[in-house]
N, C-alpha and C positions, 0 to 999 in steps of 0.2 A: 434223695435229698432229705434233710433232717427239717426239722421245723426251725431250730435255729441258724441255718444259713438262710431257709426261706425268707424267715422275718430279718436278717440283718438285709440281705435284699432288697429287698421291698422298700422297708426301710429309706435306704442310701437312697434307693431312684425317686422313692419320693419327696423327701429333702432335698434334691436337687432339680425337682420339678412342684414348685411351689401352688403352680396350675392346675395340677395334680393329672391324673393318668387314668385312662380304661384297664380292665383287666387284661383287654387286648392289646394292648401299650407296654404293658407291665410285662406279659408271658414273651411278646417278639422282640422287645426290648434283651432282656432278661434270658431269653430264651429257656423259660420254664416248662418243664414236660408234662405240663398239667392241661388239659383243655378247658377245665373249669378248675375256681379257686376251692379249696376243700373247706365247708361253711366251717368244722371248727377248729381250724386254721385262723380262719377267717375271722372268728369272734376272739380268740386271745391277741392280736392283733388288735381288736379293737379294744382292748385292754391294756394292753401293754405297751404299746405306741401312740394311741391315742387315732386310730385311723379312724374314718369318715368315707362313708359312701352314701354318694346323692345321684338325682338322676340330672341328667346335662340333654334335657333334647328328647331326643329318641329313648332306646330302652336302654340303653349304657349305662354303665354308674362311673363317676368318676372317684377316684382313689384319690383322699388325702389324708396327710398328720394334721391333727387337729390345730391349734395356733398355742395352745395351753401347753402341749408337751416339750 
């Protein structure tokens, strides 16, 4: 998988989940072959989409697009 389907992914599901998502949400959702997110992956995303991750609870983060983008 390329980075650019990754992020239009990601993306989509989380625009449609305003709530936003676990990683673990996202990969069984998505069914992404990744067991973990690749951090710089992860950091132009938060570039280029505006994504946010905070902690919800326990040790989860939950995934969202910022409100700005």
């Amino acid at each position: 998988m390329r980075y650019t389907e990754f992020r239009s992914r990601i993306e989509t599901a989380l625009l449609d989940a305003p709530q936003g998502l676990t990683w673990k949400m996202l990969r069984d959702q998505l069914e992404l072959p990744y067991e973990r997110p690749c951090p710089e992956w992860t950091r132009r995303l938060e570039t280029e989409i505006g994504l946010t991750r905070e902690r919800a609870g326990g040790r989860a983060l939950v995934w969202r697009i910022a409100a700005t983008h």
